[in-house]
C-alpha positions in Angstrom: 21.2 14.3 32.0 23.1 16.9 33.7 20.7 19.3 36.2 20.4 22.8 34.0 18.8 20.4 31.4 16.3 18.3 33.7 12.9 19.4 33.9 12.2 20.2 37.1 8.7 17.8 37.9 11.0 14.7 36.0 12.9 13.7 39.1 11.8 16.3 42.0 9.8 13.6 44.6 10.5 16.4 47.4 7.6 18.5 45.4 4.3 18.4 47.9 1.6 16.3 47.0 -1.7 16.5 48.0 -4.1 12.9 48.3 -7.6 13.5 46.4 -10.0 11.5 45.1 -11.1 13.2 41.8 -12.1 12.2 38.6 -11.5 14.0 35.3 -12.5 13.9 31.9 -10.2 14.3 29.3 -8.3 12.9 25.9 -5.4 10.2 24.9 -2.7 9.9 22.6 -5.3 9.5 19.6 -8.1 12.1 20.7 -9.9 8.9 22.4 -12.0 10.5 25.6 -10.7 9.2 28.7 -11.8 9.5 32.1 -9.1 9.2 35.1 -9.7 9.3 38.7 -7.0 11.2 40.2 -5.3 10.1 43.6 -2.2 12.5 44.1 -1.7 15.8 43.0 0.8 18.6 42.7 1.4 21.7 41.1 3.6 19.8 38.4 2.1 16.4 38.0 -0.2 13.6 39.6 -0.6 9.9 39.7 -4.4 8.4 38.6 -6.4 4.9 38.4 -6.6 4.3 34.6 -8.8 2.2 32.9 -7.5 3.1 29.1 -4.2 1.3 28.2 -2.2 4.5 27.9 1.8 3.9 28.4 5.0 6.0 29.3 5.4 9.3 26.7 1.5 9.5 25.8 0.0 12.8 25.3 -2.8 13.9 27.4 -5.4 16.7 27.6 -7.1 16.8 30.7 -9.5 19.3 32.0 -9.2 20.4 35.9 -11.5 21.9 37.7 -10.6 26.1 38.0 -7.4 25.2 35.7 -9.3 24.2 32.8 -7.7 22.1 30.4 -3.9 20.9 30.9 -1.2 19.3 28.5 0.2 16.2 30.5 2.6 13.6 29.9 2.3 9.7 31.0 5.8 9.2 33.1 5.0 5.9 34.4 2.6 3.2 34.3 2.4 0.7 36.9 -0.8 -2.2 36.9 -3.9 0.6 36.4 -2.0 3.4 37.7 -0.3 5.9 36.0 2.0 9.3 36.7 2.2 12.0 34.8 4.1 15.4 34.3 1.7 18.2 33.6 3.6 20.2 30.9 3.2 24.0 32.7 3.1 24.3 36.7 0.0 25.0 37.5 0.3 28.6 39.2 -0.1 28.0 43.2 -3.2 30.4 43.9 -5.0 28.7 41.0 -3.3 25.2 42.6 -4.8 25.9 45.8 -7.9 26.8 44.5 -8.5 23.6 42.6 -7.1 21.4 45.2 -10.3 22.9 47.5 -12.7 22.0 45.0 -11.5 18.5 44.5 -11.4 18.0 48.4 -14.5 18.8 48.7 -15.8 16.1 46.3 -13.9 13.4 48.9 
């Protein structure tokens, strides 16, 4: 895939991330609830424990705190952890502002 057509979260591992310990409520591939406790997180994705057997290309709906609810996608799975691509940035004031709330849960 040639750069003007790569999404820019796909392959970008010089994006910040930010180590949390959050958990979030949210939905699968099939509308099953889910809940994933979130250990990275960036402005364009994060990686989480899992405990559902989700896999690479599942849709998720997940509900941040300040952000509301987000479209993601499941990158990777590796053992129970997974990685996924959020499918907007998340705008950095609003970023910011989340990230403070989930710190403070830590």
């Amino acid at each position: 895939m040639n750069d003007a057509n790569r999404s820019p979260a796909s392959d970008d591992r010089s994006v910040s991330r930010n180590d949390v310990s959050y958990r979030v409520r949210g939905f699968g591939p099939s509308a099953e609830p889910l809940t994933l406790r979130i250990l990275n997180m960036s402005a364009l994705g994060l990686m989480a424990y899992r405990d559902a057997p989700l896999q690479p290309g599942d849709r998720l709906r997940l509900t941040l705190p300040v952000v509301g609810v987000v479209a993601a996608e499941v990158r990777w799975v590796k053992e129970d952890r997974l990685g996924c691509e959020l499918d907007r940035p998340i705008p950095l004031g609003n970023y910011y502002e989340m990230l403070a709330t989930m710190i403070e849960d830590i």
